[in-house]
C-alpha positions in Angstrom: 0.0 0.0 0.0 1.7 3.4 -1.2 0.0 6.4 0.4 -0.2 9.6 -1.9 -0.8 13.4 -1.5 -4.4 14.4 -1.3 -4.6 18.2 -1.9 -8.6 18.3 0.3 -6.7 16.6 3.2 -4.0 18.9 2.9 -6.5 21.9 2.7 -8.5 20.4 5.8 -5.1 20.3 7.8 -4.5 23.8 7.1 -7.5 25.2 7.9 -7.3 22.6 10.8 -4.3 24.6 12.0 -5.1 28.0 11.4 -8.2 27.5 13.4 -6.3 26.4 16.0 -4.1 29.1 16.1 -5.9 32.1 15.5 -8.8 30.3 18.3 -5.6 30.5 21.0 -4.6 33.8 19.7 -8.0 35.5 20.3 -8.6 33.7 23.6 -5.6 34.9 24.4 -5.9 39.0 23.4 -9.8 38.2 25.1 -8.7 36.5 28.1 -5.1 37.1 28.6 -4.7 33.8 30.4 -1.8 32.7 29.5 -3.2 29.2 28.7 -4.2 30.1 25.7 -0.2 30.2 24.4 -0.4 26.2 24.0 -2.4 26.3 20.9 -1.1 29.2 19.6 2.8 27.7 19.9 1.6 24.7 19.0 -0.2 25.7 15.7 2.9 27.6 15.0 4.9 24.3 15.4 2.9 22.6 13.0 3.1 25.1 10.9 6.8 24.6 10.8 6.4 21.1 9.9 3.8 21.5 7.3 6.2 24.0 5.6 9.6 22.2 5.9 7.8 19.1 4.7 5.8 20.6 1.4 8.2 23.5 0.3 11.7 21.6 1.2 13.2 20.4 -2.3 16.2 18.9 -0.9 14.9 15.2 -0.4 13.0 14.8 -3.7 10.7 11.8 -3.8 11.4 8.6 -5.7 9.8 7.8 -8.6 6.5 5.4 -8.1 6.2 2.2 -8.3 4.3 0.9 -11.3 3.0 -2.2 -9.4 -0.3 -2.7 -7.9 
């Protein structure tokens, strides 16, 4: 079984995120408890990842397979 890239799942992930973010990032201007900083670093984190994984060209991908 090969998994592949799936452009919705990637859209859902970064919406995902951003909601995540900018929810800790209003809770904390609304609230200023500073709780709200765990999804705020933490959406910044995986943003991190999301962007060293899909605009990083130094490890290019093998070609795939042809068998099924």
């Amino acid at each position: 079984m090969r998994i592949g890239w799936s452009w919705p799942a990637f859209v859902l992930y970064v919406l995902a995120l951003s909601g995540m973010t900018l929810g800790g990032f209003l809770g904390l201007v609304e609230y200023g408890h500073p709780a709200f900083l765990a999804p705020v670093l933490m959406g910044l984190f995986f943003f991190y990842i999301t962007w060293k994984i899909v605009a990083e060209e130094d490890g290019a991908l093998p070609p795939p397979s042809r068998q099924r």
